[in-house]
C-alpha positions in Angstrom: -12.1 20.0 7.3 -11.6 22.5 5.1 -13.7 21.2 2.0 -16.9 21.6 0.3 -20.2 19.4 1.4 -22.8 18.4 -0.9 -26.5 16.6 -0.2 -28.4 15.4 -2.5 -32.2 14.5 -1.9 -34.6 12.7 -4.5 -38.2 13.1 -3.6 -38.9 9.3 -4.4 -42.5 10.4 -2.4 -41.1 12.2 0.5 -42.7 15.8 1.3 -40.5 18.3 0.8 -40.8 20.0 4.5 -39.4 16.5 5.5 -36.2 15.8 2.6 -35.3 19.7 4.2 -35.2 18.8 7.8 -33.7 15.7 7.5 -30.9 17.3 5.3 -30.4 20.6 7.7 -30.1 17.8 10.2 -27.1 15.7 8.1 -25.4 18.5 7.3 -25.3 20.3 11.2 -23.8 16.7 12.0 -21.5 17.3 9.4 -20.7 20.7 10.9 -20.5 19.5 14.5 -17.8 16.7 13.3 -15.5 19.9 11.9 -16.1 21.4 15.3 -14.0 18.8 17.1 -11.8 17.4 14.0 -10.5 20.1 12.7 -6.3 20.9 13.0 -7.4 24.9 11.3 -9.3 25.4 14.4 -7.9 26.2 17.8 -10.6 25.8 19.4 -11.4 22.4 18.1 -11.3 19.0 20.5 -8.5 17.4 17.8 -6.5 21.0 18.8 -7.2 20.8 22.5 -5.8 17.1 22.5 -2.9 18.1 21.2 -2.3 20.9 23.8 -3.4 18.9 26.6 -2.9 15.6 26.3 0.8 15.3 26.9 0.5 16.3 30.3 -2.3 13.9 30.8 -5.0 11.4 29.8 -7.8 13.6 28.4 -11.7 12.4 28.6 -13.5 12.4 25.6 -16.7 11.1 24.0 -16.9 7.4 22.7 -18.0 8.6 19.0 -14.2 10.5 18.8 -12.3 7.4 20.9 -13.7 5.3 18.3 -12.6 7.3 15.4 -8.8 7.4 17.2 -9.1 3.9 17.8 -10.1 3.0 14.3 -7.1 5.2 13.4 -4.9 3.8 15.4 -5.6 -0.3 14.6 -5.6 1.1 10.7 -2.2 2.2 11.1 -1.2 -0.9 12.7 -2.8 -3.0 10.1 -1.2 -0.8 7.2 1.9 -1.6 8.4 2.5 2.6 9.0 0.9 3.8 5.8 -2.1 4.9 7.5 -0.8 7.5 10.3 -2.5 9.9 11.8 1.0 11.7 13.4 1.7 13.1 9.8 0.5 16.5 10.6 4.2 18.0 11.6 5.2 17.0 7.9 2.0 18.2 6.6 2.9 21.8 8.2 7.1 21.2 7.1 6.2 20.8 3.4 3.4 23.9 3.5 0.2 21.9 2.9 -1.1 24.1 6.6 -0.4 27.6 5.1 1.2 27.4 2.0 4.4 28.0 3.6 7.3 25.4 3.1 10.6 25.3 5.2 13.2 23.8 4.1 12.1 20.4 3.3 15.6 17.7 4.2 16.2 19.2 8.0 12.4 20.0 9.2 11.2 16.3 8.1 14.3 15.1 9.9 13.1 16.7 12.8 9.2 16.5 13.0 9.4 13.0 10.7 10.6 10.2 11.4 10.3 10.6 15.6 6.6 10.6 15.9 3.6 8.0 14.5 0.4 6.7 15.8 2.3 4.4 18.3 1.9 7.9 20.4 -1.4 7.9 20.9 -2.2 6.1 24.4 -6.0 5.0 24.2 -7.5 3.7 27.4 -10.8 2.1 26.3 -11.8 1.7 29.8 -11.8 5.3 31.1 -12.1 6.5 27.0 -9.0 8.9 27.2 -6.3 10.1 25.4 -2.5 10.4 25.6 0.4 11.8 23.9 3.6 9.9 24.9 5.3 12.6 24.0 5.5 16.8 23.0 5.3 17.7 19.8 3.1 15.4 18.3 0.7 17.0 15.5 -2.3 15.0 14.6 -3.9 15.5 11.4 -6.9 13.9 10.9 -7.5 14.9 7.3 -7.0 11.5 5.6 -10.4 10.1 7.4 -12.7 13.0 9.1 -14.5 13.9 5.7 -15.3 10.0 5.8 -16.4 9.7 9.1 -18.3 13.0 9.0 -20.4 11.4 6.1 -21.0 8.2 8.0 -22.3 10.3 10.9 -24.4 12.3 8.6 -25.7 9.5 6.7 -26.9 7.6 9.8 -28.5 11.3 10.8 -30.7 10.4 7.1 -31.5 6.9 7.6 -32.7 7.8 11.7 -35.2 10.2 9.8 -36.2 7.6 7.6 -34.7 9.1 4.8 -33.8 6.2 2.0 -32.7 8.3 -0.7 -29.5 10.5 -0.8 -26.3 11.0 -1.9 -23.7 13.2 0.5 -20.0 13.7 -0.7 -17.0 15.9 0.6 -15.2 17.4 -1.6 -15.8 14.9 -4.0 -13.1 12.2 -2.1 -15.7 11.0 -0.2 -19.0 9.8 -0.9 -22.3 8.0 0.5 -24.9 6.6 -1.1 -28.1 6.0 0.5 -30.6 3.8 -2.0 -31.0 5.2 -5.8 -32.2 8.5 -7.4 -36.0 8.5 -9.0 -36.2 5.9 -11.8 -32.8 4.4 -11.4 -31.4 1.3 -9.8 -28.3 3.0 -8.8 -26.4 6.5 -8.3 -24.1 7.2 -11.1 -20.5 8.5 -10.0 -18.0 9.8 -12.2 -13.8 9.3 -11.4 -11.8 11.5 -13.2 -8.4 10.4 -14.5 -5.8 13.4 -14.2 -4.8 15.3 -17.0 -7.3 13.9 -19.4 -5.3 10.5 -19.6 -8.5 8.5 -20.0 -12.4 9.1 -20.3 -13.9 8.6 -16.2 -13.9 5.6 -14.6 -17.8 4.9 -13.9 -18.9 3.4 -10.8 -22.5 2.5 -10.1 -23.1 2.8 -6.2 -26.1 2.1 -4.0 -26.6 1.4 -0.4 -22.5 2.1 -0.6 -19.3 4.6 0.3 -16.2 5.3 -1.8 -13.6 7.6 -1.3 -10.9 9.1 -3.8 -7.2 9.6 -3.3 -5.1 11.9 -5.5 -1.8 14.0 -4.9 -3.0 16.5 -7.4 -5.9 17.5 -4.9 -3.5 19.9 -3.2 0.1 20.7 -4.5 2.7 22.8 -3.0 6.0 23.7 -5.0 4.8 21.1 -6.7 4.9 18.4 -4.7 1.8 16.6 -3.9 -0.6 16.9 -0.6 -0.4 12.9 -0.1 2.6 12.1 2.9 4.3 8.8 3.0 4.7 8.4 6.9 7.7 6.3 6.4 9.3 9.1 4.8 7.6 12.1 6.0 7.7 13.3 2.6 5.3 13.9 -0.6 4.6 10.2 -2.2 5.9 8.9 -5.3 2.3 7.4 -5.8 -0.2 6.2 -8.2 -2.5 8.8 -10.4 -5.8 7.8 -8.9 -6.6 5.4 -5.7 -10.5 4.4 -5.1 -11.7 2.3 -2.2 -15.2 0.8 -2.2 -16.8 -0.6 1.0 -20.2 0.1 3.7 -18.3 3.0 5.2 -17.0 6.0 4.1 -14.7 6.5 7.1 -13.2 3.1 6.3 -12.6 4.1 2.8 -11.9 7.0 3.1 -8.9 6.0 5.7 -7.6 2.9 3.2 -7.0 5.1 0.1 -4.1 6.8 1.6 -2.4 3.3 2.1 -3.6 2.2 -1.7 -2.2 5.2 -3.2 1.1 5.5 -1.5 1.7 1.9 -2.3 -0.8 0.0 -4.2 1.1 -3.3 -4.6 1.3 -5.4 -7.7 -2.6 -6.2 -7.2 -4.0 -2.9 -6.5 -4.1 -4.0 -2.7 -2.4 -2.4 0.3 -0.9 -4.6 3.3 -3.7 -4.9 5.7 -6.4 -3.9 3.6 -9.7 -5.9 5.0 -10.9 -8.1 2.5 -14.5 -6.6 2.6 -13.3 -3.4 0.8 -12.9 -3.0 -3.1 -10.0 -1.3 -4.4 -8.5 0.2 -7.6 -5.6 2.5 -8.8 -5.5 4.1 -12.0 -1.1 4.3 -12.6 1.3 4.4 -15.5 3.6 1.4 -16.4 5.7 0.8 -19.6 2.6 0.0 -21.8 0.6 3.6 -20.4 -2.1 4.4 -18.5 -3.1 0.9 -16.4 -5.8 -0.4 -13.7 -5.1 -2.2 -11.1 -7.4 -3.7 -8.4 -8.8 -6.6 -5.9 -11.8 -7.4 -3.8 -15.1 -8.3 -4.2 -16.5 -6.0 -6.6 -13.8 -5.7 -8.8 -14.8 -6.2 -12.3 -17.9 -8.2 -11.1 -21.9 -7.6 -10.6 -23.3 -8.3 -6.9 -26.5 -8.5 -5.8 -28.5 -5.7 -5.5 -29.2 -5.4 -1.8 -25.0 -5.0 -2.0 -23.1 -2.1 -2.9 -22.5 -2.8 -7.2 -19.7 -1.7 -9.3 -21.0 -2.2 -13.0 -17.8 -0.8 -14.7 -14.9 0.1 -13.4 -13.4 0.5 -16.5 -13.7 3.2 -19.0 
């Protein structure tokens, strides 16, 4: 996935020997999840698919069909925002090696002719199908997500009730609270200085971060519109807020490339909090929906106590 992972483990009573086991544990899950998601790695299950599964419905285990199928209904419900067939653009523009072609003719050719409507799932035998050659799937805009879910299910199996896990610092889990403290403290910043953090107080909870300053090449951000095939014209920030990291992680593509008037892709599921930092005539702005915007929950729920500087 070709990020950093992080794991945090307050004692909160727990014997050390323990925290370490269940943490080597998380974060071999983590490790196993770039093993088959990976598009760097040839001889990962996401690059098998793509050699093989044009030819022919390929067998795999429920825990990946799931993640394809989850991709596949979230690019349905995004109205094509969400697309998981962006990886030919992603390579076009140099966001594989660094190496750009020319930009008008290659996302004519790898662009517009390929999406998510490609990928044949038969939930019955739990197989996969490529309708047709070509077809590179990138799975970057939802693995680091998915990968923390796993991992964090890896920590509450051990009994572990305490933690914080985060990928690259676009995607994070929170399990409980740190010693002494009713919630773990997470810090957004806004690019360029523009505005002090936005603080978000998360327990029991996943976010996930979008931003096209992440990754640039020739200056052109690392977010694609897959209507386009193109770098997006998008907002400076997009944050997502829900139980799973995998689901945020996978709407904060759609929010940033096109946020709305309310801070709210089409499609987004109304269980999910969202937010975009962006600039309009008056400056820097927030815009947002769901329900933890701007509002205190219960504390059994995941809480947002400001999301505003």
């Amino acid at each position: 996935m070709g990020t950093r992972f992080e794991l945090a483990l307050p004692g909160n009573g727990r014997p050390r020997r323990d925290l370490r086991a269940a943490g080597e544990a998380a974060l071999d899950e983590i490790a196993e999840w770039d093993r088959r998601l990976s598009a760097f790695r040839r001889d990962s299950l996401l690059s098998f698919l793509m050699r093989e599964a044009v030819d022919r419905p390929v067998p795999i285990d429920r825990d990946t069909f799931g993640l394809l199928a989850m991709c596949v209904d979230t690019w349905r419900r995004s109205g094509g925002l969400f697309d998981i067939a962006v990886g030919g653009a992603m390579r076009a523009w140099g966001f594989r090696d660094g190496i750009g072609t020319t930009p008008a003719s290659m996302v004519e050719a790898v662009g517009a002719n390929h999406s998510s409507a490609d990928v044949l799932l038969d939930p019955e035998r739990c197989t996969v199908r490529l309708a047709r050659p070509g077809i590179h799937l990138d799975l970057g805009g939802v693995a680091k997500g998915h990968a923390i879910d796993r991992a964090a299910a890896v920590l509450r199996d051990a009994g572990i009730e305490h933690a914080l896990l985060h990928g690259g610092t676009s995607a994070v889990a929170a399990l409980g609270a740190p010693d002494q403290a009713d919630a773990w403290s997470i810090a957004i910043a806004v690019p360029d200085g523009a505005a002090p953090p936005v603080r978000v107080a998360l327990r029991d909870a996943s976010l996930a971060v979008s931003a096209p300053h992440g990754r640039m090449v020739g200056g052109h951000g690392h977010i694609i519109d897959p209507r386009t095939a193109s770098p997006a014209a998008c907002a400076m920030v997009a944050v997502v807020l829900g139980r799973s990291a995998r689901d945020c992680d996978a709407w904060s593509k759609p929010l940033i490339i096109d946020p709305g008037e309310h801070g709210r892709p089409v499609g987004m599921p109304d269980e999910l909090t969202s937010f975009v930092a962006c600039t309009d005539d008056s400056g820097l702005c927030y815009r947002g929906g769901g329900p933890l915007w701007d509002a205190v929950t219960a504390s059994e729920r995941p809480i947002v106590r400001s999301v505003l500087p």
